[in-house]
The first five atom37 places (N, CA, C, CB, O) and aatype in JSON, in Angstrom:
{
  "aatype": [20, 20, 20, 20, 20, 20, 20, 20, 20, 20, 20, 20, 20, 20, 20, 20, 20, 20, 20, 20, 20, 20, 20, 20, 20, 20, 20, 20, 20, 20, 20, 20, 20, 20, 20, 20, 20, 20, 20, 20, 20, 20, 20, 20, 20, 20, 20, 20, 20, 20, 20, 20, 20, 20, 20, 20, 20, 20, 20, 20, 20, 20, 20, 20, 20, 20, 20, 20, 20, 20, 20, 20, 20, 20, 20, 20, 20, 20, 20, 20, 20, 20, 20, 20, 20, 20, 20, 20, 20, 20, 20, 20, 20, 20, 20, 20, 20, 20],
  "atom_mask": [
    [1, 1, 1, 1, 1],
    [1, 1, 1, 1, 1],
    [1, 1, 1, 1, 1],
    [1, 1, 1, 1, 1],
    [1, 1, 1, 1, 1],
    [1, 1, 1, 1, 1],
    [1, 1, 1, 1, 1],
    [1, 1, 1, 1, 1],
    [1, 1, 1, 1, 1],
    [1, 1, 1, 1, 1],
    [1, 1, 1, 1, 1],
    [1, 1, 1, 1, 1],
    [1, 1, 1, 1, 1],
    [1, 1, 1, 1, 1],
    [1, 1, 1, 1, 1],
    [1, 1, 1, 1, 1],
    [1, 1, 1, 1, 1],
    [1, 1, 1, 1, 1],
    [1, 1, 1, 1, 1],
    [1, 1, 1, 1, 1],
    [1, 1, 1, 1, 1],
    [1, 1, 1, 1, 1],
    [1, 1, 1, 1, 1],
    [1, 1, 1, 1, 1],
    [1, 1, 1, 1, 1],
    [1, 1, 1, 1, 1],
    [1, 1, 1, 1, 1],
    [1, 1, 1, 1, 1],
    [1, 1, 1, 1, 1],
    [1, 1, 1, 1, 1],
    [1, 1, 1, 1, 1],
    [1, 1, 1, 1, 1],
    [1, 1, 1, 1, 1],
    [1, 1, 1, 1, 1],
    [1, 1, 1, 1, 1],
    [1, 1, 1, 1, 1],
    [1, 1, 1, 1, 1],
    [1, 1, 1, 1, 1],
    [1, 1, 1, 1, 1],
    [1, 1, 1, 1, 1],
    [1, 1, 1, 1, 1],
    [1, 1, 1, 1, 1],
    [1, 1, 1, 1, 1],
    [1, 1, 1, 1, 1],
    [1, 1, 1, 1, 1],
    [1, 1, 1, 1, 1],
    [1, 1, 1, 1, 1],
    [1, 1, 1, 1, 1],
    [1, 1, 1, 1, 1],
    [1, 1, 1, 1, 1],
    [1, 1, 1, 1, 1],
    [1, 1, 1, 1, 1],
    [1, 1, 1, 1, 1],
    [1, 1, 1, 1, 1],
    [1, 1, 1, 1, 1],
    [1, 1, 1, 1, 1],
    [1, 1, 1, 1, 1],
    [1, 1, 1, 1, 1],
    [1, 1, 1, 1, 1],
    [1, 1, 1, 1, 1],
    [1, 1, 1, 1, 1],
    [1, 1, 1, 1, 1],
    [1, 1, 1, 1, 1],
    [1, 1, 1, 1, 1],
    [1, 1, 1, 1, 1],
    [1, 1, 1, 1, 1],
    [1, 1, 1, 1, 1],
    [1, 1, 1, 1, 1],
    [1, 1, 1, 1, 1],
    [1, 1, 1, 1, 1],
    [1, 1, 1, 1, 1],
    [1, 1, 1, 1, 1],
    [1, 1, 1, 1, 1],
    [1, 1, 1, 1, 1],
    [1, 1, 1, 1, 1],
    [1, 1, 1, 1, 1],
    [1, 1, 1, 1, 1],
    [1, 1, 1, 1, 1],
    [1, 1, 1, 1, 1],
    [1, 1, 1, 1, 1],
    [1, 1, 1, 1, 1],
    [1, 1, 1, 1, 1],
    [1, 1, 1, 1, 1],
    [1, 1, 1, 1, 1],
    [1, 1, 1, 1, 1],
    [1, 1, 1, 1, 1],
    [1, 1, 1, 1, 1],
    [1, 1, 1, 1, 1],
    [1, 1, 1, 1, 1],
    [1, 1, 1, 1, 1],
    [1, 1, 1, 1, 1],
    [1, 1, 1, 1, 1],
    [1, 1, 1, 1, 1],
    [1, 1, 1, 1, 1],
    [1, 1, 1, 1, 1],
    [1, 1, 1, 1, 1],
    [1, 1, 1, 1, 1],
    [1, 1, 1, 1, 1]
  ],
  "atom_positions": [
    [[-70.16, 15.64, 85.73], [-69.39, 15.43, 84.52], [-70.25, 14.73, 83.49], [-68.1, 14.63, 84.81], [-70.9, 13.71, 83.75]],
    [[-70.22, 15.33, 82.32], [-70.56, 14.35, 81.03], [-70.35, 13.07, 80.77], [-70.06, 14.7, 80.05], [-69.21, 12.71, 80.48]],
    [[-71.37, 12.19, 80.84], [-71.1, 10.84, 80.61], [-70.94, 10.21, 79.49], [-71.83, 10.25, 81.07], [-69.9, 9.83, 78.96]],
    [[-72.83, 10.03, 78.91], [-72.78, 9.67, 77.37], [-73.23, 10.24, 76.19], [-73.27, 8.72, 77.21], [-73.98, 10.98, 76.82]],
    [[-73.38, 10.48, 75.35], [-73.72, 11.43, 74.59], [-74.19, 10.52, 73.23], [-72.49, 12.54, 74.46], [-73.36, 9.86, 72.6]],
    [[-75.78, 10.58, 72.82], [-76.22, 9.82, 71.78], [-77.1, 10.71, 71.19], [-76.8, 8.52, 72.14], [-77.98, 11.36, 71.76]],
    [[-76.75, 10.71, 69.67], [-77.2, 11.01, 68.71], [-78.34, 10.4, 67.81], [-76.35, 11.1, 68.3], [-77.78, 9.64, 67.02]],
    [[-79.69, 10.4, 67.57], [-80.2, 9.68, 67.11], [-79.68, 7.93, 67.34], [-80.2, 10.28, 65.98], [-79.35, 6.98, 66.64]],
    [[-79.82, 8.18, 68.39], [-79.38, 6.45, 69.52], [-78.12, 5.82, 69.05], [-80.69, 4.87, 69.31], [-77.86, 4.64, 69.28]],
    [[-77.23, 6.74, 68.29], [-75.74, 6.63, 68.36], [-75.28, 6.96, 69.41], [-75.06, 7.27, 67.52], [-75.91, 7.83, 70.01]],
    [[-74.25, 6.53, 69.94], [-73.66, 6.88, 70.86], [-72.36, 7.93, 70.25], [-73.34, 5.6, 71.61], [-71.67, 7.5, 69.33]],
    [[-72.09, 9.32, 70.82], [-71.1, 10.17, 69.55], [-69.99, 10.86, 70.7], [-72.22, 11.77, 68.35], [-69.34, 11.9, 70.73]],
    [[-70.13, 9.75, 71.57], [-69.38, 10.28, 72.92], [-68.02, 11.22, 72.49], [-68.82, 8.81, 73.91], [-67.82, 12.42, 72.64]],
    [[-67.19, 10.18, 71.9], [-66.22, 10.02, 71.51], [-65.62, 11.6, 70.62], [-66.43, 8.72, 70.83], [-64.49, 12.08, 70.57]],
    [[-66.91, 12.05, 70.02], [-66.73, 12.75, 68.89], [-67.33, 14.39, 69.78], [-67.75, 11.97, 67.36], [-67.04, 15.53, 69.42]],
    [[-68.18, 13.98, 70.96], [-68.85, 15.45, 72.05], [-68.17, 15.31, 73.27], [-70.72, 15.45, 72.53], [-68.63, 16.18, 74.02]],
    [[-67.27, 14.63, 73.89], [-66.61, 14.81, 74.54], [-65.33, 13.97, 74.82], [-67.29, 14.99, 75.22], [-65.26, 13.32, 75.86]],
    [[-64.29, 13.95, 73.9], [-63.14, 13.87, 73.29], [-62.32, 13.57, 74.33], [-62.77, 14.97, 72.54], [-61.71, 12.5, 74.33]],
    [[-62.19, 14.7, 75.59], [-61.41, 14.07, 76.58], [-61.4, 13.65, 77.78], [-60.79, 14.49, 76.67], [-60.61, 13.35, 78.68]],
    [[-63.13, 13.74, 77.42], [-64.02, 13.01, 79.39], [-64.01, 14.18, 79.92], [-62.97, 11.67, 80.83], [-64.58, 13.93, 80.98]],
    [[-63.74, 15.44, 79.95], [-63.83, 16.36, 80.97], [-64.87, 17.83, 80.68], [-62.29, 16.72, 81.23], [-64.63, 19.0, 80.97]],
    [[-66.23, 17.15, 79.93], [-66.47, 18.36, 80.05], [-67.79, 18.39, 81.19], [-66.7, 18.97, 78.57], [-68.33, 17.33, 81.53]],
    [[-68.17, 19.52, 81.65], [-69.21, 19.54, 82.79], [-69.88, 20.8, 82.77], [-68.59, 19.32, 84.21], [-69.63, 21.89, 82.26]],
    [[-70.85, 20.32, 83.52], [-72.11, 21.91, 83.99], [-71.99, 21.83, 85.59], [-74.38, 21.66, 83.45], [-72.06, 20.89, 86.38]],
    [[-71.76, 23.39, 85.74], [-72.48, 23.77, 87.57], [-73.82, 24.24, 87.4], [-71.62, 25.25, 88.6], [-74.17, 24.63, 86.28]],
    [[-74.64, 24.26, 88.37], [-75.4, 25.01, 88.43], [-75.78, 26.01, 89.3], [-75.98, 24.51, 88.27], [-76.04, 25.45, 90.36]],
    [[-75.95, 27.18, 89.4], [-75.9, 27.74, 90.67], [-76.67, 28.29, 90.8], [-75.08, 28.34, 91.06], [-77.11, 28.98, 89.88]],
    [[-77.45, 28.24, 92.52], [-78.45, 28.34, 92.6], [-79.52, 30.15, 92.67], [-78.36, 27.43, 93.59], [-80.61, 30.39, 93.18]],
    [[-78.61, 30.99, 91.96], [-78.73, 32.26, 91.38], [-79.15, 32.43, 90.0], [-77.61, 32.84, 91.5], [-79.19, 33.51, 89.4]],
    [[-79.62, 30.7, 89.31], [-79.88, 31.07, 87.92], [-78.68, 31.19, 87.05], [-80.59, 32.31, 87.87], [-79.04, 31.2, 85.87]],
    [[-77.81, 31.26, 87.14], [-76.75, 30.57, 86.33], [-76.2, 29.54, 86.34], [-75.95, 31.0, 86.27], [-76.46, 28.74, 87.24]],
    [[-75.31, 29.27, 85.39], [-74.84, 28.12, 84.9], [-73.17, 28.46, 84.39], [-75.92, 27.61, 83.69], [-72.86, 29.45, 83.74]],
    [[-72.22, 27.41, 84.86], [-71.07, 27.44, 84.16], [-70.44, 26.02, 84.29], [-70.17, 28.57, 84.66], [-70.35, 25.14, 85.15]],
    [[-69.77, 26.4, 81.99], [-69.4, 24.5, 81.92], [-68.73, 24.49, 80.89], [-70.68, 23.25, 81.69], [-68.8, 25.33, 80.0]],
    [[-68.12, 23.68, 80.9], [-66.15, 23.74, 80.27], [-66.24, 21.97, 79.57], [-64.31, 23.89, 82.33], [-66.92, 20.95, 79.64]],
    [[-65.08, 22.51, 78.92], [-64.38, 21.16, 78.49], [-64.33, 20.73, 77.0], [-65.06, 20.02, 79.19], [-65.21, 21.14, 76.25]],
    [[-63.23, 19.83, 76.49], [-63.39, 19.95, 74.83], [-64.6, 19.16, 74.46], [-62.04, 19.32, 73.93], [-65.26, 18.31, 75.06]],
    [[-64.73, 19.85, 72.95], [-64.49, 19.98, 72.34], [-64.95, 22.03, 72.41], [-64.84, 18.79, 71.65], [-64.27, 22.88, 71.84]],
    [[-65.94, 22.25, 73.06], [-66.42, 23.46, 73.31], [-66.04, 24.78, 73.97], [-67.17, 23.18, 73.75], [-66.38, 25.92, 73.65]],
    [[-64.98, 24.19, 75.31], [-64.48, 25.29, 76.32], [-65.8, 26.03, 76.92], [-63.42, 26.48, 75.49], [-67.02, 25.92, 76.82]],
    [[-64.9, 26.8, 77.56], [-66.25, 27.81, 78.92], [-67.18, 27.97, 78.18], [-65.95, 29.6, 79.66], [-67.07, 28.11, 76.97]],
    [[-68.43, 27.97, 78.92], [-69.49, 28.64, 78.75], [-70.18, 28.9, 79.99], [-70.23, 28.05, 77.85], [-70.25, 28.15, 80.97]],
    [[-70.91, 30.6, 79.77], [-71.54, 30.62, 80.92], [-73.04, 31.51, 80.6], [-70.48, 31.26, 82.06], [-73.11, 32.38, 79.73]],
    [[-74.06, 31.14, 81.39], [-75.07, 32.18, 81.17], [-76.12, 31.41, 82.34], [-75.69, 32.36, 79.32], [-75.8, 30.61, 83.22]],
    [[-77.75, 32.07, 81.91], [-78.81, 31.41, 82.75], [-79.74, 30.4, 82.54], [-79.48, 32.17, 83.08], [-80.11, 30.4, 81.36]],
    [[-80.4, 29.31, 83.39], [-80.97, 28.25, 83.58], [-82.35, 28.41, 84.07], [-80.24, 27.56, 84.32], [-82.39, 29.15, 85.06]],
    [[-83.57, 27.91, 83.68], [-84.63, 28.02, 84.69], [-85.38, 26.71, 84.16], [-85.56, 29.55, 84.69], [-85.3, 26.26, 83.02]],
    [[-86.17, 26.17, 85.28], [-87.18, 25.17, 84.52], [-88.26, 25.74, 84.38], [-87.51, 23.9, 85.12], [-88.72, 26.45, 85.26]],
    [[-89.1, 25.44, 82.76], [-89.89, 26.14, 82.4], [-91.38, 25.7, 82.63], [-89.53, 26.36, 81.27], [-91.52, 24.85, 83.51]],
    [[-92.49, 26.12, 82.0], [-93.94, 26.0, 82.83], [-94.42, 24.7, 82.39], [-95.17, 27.23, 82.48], [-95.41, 24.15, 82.87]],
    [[-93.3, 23.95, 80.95], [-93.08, 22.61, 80.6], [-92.8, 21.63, 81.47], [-92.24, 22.54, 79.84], [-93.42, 20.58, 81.66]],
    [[-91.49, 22.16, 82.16], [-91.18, 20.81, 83.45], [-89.79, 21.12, 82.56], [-92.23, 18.67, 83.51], [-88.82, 20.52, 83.04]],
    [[-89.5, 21.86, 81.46], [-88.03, 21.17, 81.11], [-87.13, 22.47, 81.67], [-87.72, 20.75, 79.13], [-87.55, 23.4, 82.36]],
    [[-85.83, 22.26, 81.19], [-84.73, 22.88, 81.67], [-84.25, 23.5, 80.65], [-83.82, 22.11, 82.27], [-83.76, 22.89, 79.7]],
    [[-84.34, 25.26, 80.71], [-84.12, 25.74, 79.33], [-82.63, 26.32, 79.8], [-85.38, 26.96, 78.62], [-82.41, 26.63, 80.97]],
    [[-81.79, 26.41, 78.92], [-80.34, 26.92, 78.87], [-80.03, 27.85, 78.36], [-79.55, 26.29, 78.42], [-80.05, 27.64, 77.15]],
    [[-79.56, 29.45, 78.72], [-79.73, 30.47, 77.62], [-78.23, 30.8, 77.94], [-81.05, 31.8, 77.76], [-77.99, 31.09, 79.12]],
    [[-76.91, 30.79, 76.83], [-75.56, 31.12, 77.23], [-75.88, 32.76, 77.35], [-74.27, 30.59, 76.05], [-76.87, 33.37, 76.93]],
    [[-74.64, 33.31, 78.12], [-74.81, 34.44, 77.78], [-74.5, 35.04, 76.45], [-74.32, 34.96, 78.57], [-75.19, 35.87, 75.87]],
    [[-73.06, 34.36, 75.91], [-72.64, 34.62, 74.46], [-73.31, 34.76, 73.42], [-72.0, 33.88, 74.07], [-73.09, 35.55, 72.51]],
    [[-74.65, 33.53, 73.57], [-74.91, 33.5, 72.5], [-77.02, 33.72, 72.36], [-74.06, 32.07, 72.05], [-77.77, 33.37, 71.45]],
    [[-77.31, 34.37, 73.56], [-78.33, 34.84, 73.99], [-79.42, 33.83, 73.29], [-78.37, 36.34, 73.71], [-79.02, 32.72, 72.95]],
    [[-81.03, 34.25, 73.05], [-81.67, 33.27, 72.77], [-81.39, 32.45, 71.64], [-82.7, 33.61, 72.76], [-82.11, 31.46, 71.49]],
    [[-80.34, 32.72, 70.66], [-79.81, 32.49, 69.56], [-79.28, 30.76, 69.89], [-78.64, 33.74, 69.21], [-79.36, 29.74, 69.2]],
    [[-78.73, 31.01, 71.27], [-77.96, 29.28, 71.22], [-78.79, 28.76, 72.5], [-75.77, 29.13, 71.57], [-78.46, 27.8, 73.18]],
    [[-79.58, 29.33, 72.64], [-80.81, 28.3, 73.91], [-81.14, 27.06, 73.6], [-82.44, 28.84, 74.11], [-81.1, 26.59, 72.47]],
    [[-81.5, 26.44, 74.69], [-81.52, 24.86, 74.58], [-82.36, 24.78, 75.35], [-80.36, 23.93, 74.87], [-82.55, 25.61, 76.24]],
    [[-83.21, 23.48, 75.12], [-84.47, 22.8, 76.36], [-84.16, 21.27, 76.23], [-86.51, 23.11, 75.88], [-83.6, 20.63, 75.34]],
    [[-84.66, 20.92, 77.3], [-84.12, 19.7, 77.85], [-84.93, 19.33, 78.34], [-83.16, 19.62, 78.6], [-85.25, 20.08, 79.26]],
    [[-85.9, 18.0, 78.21], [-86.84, 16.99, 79.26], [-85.23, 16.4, 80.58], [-87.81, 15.03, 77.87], [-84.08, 16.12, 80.25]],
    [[-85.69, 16.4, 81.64], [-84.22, 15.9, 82.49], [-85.13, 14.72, 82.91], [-83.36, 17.06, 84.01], [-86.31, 14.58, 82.62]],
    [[-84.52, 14.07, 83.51], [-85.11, 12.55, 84.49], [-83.64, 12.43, 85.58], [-85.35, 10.53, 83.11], [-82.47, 12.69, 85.27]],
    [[-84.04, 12.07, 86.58], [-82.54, 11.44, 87.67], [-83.1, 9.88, 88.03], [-82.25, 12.61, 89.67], [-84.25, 9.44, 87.98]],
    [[-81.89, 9.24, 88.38], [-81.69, 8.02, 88.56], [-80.57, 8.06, 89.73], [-81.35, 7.32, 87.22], [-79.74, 8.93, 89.49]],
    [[-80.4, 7.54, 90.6], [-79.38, 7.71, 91.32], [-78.6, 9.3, 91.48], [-78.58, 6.72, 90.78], [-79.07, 10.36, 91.91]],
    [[-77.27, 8.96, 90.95], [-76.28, 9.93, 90.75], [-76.2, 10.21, 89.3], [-74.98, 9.5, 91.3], [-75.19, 10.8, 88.9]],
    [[-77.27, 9.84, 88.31], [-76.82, 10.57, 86.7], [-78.44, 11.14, 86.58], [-76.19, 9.12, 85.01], [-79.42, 10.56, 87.03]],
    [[-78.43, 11.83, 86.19], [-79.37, 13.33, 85.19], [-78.95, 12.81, 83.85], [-78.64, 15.44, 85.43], [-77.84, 12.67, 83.34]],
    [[-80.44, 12.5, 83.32], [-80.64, 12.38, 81.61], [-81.57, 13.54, 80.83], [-81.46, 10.85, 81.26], [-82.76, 13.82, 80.94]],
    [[-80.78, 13.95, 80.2], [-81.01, 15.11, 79.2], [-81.74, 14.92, 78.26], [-80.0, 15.57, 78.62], [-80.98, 15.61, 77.59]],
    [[-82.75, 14.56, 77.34], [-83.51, 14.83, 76.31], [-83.59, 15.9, 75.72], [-84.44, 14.62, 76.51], [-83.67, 16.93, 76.4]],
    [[-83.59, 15.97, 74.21], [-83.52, 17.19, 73.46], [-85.27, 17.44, 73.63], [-82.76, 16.98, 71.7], [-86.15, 16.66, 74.01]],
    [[-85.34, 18.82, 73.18], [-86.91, 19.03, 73.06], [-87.26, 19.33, 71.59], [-87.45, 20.3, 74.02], [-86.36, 19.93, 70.99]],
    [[-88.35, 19.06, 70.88], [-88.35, 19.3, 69.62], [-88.23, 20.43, 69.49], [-89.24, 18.91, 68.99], [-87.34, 20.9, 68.78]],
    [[-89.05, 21.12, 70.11], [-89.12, 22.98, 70.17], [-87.36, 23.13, 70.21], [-90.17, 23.9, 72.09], [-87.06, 23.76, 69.2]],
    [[-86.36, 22.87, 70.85], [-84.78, 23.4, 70.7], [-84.75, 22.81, 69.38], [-83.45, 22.81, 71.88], [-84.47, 23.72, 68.59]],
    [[-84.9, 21.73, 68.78], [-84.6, 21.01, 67.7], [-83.38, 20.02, 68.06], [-84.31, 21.97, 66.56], [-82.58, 19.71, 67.19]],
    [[-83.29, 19.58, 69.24], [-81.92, 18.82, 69.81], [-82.55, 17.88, 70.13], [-80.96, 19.36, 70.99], [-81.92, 17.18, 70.92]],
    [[-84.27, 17.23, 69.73], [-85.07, 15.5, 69.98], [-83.46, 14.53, 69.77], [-86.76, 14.89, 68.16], [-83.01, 13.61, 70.45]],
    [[-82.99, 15.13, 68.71], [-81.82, 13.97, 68.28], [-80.71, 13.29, 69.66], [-80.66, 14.9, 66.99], [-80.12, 12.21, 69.73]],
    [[-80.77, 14.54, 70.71], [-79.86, 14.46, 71.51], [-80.26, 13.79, 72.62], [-79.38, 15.56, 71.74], [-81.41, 14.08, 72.96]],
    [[-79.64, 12.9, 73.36], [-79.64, 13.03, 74.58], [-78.42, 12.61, 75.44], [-80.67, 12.46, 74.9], [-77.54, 11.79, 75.17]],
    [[-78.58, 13.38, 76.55], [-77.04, 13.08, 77.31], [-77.09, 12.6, 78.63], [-76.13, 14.38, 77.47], [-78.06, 13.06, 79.23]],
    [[-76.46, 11.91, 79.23], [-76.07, 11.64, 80.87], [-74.86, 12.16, 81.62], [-75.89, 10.2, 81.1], [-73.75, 11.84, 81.2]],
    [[-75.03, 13.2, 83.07], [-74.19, 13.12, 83.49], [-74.18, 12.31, 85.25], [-73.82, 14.37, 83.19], [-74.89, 11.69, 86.04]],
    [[-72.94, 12.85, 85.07], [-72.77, 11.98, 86.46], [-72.23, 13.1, 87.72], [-71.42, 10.56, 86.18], [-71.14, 13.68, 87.78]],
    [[-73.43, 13.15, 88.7], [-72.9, 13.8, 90.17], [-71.52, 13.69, 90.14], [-73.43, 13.04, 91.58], [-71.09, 12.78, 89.44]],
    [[-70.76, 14.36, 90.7], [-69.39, 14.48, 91.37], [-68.98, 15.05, 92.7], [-68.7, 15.14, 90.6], [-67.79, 15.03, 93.03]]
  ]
}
């Protein structure tokens, strides 16, 4: 589940995940599926790239809405970093195992 969500080291939790429930699976076929407001379903494929990061391609919205991600783990939370190349440096997120 989605933990925190900071914007240029705002924290915009409040405003990206509105009612605590949104989340990613990952499955180990290269896809991905993940729900919750403010966004609802989404589903498509995942791979880590020859970077080390974690690129996200929906199916909906093909390379058009792809995302890369530096990740790090700590325990039970995964931290997300935007990559400049996505243009999401601004972002970064934590979730939490379940």
């Amino acid at each position: 589940e989605l933990g925190n969500v900071y914007e240029n080291q705002v924290n915009v939790t409040n405003r990206e995940n509105p009612n605590r429930d949104r989340f990613i699976t990952f499955n180990s076929d290269g896809t991905f599926i993940s729900g919750g407001a403010p966004y609802g379903d989404l589903s498509g494929t995942w791979i880590i790239t020859e970077e080390k990061t974690l690129r996200i391609v929906p199916f909906s919205e093909g390379e058009v809405g792809a995302s890369e991600w530096k990740v790090s783990f700590e325990k039970d939370i995964m931290s997300w970093t935007g990559t400049i190349k996505s243009g999401l440096d601004r972002f970064e997120l934590t979730w939490r195992r379940k």
